[in-house]
C-alpha positions as CSV (number, residue, x, y, z in Angstrom):
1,X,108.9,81.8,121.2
2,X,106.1,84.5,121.4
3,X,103.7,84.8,118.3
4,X,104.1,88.2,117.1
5,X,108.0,88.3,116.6
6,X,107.5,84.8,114.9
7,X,104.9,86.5,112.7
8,X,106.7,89.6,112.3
9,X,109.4,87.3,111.0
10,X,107.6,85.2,108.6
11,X,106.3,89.0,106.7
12,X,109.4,89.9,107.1
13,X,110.6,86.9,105.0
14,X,107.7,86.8,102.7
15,X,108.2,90.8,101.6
16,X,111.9,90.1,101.2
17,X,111.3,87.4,98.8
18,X,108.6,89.2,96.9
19,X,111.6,91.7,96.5
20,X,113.8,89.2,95.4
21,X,111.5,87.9,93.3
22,X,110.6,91.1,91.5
23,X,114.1,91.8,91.1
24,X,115.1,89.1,89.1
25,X,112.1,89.4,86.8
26,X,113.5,92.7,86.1
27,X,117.2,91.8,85.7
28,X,115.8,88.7,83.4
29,X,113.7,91.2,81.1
30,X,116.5,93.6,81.2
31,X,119.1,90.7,79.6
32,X,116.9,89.4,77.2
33,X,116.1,93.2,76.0
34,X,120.0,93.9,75.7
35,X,120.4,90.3,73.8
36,X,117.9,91.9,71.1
37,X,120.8,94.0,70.4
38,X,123.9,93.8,68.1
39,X,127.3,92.2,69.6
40,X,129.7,94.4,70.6
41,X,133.5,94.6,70.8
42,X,133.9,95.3,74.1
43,X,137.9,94.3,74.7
44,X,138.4,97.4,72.8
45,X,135.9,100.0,74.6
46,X,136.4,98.5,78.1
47,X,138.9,101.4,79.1
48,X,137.2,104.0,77.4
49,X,133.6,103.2,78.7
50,X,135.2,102.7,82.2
51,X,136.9,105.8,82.5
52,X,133.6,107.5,81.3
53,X,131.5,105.6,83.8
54,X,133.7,106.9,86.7
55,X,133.9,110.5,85.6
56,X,130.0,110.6,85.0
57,X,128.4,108.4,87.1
58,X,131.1,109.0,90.8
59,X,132.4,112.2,89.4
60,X,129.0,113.7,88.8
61,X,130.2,115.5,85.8
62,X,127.3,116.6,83.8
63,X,125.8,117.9,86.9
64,X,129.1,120.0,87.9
65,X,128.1,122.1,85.2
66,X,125.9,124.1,87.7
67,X,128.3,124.4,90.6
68,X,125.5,125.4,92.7
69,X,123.4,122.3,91.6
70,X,126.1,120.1,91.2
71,X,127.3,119.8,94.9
72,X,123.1,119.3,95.7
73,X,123.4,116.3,93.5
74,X,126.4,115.3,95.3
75,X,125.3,115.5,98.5
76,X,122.0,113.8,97.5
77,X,124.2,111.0,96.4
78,X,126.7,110.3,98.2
79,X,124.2,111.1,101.4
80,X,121.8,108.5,100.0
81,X,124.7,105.8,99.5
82,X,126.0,106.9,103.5
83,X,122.3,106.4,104.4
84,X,121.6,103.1,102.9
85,X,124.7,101.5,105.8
86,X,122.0,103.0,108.5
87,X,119.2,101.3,106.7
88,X,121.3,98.0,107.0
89,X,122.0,98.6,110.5
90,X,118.0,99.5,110.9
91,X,117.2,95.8,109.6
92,X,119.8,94.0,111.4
93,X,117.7,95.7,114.8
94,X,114.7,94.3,113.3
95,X,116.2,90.9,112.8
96,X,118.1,90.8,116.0
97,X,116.9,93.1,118.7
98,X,119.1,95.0,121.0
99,X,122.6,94.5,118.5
100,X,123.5,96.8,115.5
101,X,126.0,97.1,113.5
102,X,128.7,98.3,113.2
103,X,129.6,96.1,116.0
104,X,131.9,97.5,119.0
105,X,133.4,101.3,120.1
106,X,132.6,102.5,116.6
107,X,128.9,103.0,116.5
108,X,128.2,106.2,118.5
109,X,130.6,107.5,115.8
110,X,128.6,106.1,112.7
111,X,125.4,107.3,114.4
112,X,127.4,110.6,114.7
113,X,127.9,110.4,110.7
114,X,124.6,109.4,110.0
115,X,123.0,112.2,111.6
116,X,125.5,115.0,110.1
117,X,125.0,113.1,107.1
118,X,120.9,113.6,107.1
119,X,121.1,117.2,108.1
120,X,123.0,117.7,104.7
121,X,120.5,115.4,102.6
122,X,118.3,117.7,104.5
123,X,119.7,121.2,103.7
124,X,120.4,119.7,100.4
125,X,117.1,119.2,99.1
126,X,115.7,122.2,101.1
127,X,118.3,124.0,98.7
128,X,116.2,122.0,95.8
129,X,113.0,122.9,96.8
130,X,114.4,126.5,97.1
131,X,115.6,126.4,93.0
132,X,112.7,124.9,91.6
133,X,110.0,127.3,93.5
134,X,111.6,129.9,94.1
135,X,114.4,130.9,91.5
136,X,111.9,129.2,89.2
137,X,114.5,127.9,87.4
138,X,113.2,127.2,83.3
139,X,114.9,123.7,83.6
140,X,113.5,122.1,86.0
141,X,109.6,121.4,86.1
142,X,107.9,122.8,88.7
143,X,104.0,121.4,90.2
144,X,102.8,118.9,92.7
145,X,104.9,115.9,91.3
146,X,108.2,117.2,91.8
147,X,107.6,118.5,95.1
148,X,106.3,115.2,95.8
149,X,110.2,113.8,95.5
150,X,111.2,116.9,97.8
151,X,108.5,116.2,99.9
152,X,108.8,112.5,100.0
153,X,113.0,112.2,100.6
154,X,112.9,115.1,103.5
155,X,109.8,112.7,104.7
156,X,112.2,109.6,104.9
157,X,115.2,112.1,106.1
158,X,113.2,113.2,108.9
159,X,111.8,110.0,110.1
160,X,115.2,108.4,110.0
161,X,116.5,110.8,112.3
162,X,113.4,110.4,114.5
163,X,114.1,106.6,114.2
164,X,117.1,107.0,116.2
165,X,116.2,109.2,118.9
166,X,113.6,107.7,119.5
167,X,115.3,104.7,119.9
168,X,117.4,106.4,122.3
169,X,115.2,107.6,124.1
170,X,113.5,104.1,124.7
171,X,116.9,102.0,125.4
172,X,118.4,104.5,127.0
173,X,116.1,107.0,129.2
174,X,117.6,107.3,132.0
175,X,120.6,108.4,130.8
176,X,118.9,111.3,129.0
177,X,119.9,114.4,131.1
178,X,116.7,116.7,130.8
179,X,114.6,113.8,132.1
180,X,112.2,114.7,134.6
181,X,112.3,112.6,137.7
């Protein structure tokens, strides 16, 4: 075995354990806050809480308030949960090179979605750059820090598009039709 994917594995191994690490320090200090608390009867707010999660948290219903901001939050969401199968798929390449996932006839198709689905992540926070600087909308704070998000998620759009071109382009150049030769 060569040396650098051995030592690309063992970082890779030691960052996702620090990870792991620092996220069950932060599930442990989250239980022992909530145990701080008062007992609650839970058998009979179950459906009630349930039903209020879906609405609000899948259903997006505070934020369908605004129509026109409400579908950018949807698309932001639902586009980040879509994008976070592509990130798996990213690490599986890193773990084992030349696979991905999904496995078979399927994945030109979810490369497909992945890409129509960034393009609307994009268009969706160009749409929330446009409402915060340029409607200057009185709700939502406008300066360096919040376009650091916009700037920051189109960043991270952007390069997982390039990601996959240019991992086209490497695997697969001379299929790529305006080649020169």
């Amino acid at each position: 075995m060569e040396i650098l994917p051995l030592i690309n594995l063992i970082v890779f191994f030691a960052v996702v354990g620090y990870a792991v690490y620092l996220f069950a320090h932060l599930v442990y200090s989250r239980v022992t806050y909530i145990k701080l608390g008062r007992a609650a009867d839970l058998k009979e707010d179950a459906t009630r809480t349930l039903n209020a999660f879906w609405v609000n948290v899948f259903g997006q219903k505070k934020l369908m308030k605004d129509s026109k901001s409400g579908v950018m939050h949807i698309v932001l969401f639902y586009g980040f949960l879509l994008v976070q199968f592509g990130a798996i798929d990213l690490i599986w390449k890193g773990l084992k090179p030349g696979s991905h996932l999904p496995f078979g006839a399927a994945y030109p198709y979810f490369l497909l979605f992945q890409e129509v689905v960034v393009v609307a992540i994009l268009l969706a926070i160009f749409y929330a750059w446009y409402r915060r600087n340029v409607e200057k909308l009185k709700r939502l704070k406008r300066g360096w820090k919040a376009n650091l998000v916009v700037w920051l998620i189109s960043i991270l759009m952007i390069s997982t598009l390039l990601s996959e071109g240019l991992e086209i382009i490497w695997l697969h150049a001379d299929a790529i039709s305006f080649r020169s030769t």
